[in-house]
Each structure stands twice: as structure tokens, then as C-alpha cells.
C-alpha positions in Angstrom: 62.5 273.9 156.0 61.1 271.8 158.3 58.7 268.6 158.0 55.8 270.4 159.4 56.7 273.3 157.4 57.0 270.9 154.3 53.7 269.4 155.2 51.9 272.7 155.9 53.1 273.4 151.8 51.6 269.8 150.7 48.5 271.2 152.7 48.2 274.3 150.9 48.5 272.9 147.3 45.8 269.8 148.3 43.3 272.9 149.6 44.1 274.5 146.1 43.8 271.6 143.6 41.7 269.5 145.1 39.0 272.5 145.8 40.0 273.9 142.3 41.0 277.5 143.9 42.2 278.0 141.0 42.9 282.1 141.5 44.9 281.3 145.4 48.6 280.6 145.2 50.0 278.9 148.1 51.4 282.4 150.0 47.8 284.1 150.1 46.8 281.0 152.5 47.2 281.9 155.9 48.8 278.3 157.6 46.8 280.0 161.2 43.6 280.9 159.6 40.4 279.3 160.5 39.2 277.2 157.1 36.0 277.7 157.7 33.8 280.6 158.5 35.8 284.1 158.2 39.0 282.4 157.2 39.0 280.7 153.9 35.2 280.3 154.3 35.6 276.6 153.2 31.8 274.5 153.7 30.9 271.3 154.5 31.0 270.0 151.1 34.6 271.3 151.0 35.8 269.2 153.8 34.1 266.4 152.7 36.7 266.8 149.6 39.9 267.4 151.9 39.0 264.3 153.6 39.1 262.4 150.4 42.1 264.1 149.5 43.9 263.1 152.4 42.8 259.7 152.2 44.1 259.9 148.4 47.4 261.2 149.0 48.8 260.4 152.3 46.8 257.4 153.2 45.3 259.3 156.4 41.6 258.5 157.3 39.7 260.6 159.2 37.6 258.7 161.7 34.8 260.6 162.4 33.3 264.1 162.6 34.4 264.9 166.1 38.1 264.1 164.8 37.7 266.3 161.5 36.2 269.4 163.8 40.1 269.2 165.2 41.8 268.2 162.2 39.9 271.0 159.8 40.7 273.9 161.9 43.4 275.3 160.2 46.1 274.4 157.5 48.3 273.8 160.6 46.4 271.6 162.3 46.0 269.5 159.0 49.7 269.1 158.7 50.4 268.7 162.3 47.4 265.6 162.1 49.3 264.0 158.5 52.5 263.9 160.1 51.2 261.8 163.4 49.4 259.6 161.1 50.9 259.0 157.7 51.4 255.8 156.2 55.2 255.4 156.4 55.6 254.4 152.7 
């Protein structure tokens, strides 16, 4: 497994526990589909709770709204964004 495959896993299970889905299991999440809208149909107050999350757990901040539009597109995206700017630990 790869570190972007790796990280698109850590993605999944943040999306799960931190927006307590507590029915999905990593596989049903589709690493290419749109989080909001018709893919996992994820709302503003969601993303505001990813943004914490990455914060909490990979020390990643996201700057602005323009930056999350990018970032928030898909589980992909959110890995491919943690692994430019993680804290090296």
C-alpha cells in the first residue's frame, strides 16, 4: 500500500468517526466521489467538522474557504492535500 493509499484509509475513518457515520464502513466510501452534493451528500456543517478534524489529527490547517472548496472535493483530494502539508512529527 502506498502513502496516498494509506492516507486515503486515515481519510475514510476521520469522515466516519468524526461525522459519527456510524452505519458506513470504510469500503462503501468511494475515494473519487464528490463529498458533497450527490456523493456522500456531506453539508457545510460537516466540513466545518473535517476541518477540525484535520487540524486535530494531522496538524493541517485549512486557510480559507477558497482552499477547502479544493481540498473537500473528494476523499482523494483530502489525502493528496495531508500528505503536501502534514506536520512532519
Amino acid at each position: 500500500m502506498t502513502p496516498k493509499d494509506e492516507m486515503i484509509e486515515k481519510m475514510k475513518r476521520l469522515i466516519i468517526t468524526r461525522l459519527k457515520l456510524v452505519e458506513m464502513t470504510p469500503e462503501m466510501i468511494d475515494p473519487e466521489a464528490p463529498l458533497f452534493g450527490e456523493g456522500l451528500g456531506l453539508d457545510s456543517i460537516d466540513a466545518l467538522e473535517l476541518v477540525l478534524g484535520l487540524e486535530k489529527e494531522f496538524g493541517v490547517m485549512i486557510p480559507d474557504a477558497e482552499v477547502g472548496k479544493k481540498v473537500f472535493q473528494s476523499v482523494r483530494t483530502m489525502a493528496e492535500y495531508v500528505l503536501e502539508h502534514q506536520v512532519k512529527g
